[in-house]
Steps between C-alpha positions, in 0.01 A plus 500: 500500500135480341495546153240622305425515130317779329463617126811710389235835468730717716757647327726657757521133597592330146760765470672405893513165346625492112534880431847683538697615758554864268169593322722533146650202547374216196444193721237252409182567630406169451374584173775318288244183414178750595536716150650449149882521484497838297263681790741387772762670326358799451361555794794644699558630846186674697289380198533151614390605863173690270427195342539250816218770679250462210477126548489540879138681396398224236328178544656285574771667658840326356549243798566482933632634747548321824499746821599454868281742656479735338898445337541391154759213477386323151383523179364278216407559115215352393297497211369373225724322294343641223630875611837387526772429263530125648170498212786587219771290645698236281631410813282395721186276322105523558408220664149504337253713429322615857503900576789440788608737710881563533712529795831634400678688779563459866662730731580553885614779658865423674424463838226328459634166334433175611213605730229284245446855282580350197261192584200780589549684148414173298225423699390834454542510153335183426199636725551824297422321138278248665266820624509624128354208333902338368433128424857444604779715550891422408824563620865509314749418813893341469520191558809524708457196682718555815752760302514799641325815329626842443255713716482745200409267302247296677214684441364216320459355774636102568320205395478284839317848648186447227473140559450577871213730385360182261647601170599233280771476234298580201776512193895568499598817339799638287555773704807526762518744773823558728603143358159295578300379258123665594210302469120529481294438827145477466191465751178461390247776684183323369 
């Protein structure tokens, strides 16, 4: 398999990835952390898919997508932090004051697991905010150490996978996901 990592601009290929299986159906979108809490709940069903295609046409388009061929088998969010609610969280703390970039979701197609996809997306993310001027860009994984994680719940992606990319344990969080504390990664871009 030969991955490759392109801008998430194509929006038939977001919605393969994070979109739902029915077209009413109120699955995330990846937007939970994208837009304020009272947006995500109102948007609801095919409006969620509406607003998911709009950002597909902005730029920056709102993360990665990893392809095999022509296949897509992965997806990243990226952005800003400063367009996310990670810049309103109690829970997880600025580290200082540069313009980072967050990376907040990870996800492979089934299938597709343990073939280095997961591995590609980072890299392609950091690339990604490295190409758009980020000084440094941040990640929120568990820290699961060798526990098990809930594939459903692992979206956050796992600690020991961003320091193989060069991320380093920036500050410990309050926030618990699936049982795991979550923690901020960092690598500086400049």
């Amino acid at each position: 398999m030969v991955i490759k990592v392109r801008p998430a601009s194509v929006y038939e290929d977001v919605r393969a990835l994070v979109g739902p299986k029915a077209p009413g159906a109120n699955v995330c979108w990846c937007l939970s952390y994208r837009i304020p809490s009272k947006l995500n709940n109102e948007l609801r069903g095919p409006a969620r898919g509406a607003y998911v295609a709009e950002l597909c046409r902005a730029d920056p388009p709102p993360g990665v997508i990893a392809y095999d061929g022509d296949e897509p088998v992965g997806w990243a969010a990226v952005a800003p932090r400063t367009d996310t609610s990670f810049a309103r969280s109690r829970k997880i703390p600025y580290v200082d004051d540069l313009p980072v970039w967050s990376l907040w979701c990870l996800r492979v197609r089934p299938g597709h697991r343990k073939q280095g996809v997961s591995h590609a997306l980072i890299a392609g993310a950091v690339a990604f905010a490295r190409d758009r001027g980020a000084p440094a860009i941040e990640a929120y994984p568990l820290d699961n150490g060798d526990a098990r994680v809930d594939l459903t719940m692992a979206y956050a992606g796992i600690r020991r996978n961003f320091e193989r990319a060069g991320f380093t344990h920036a500050a410990d969080t309050t926030s618990v996901l699936a049982g795991h504390p979550r923690v901020v990664m960092r690598l500086d871009l400049r």
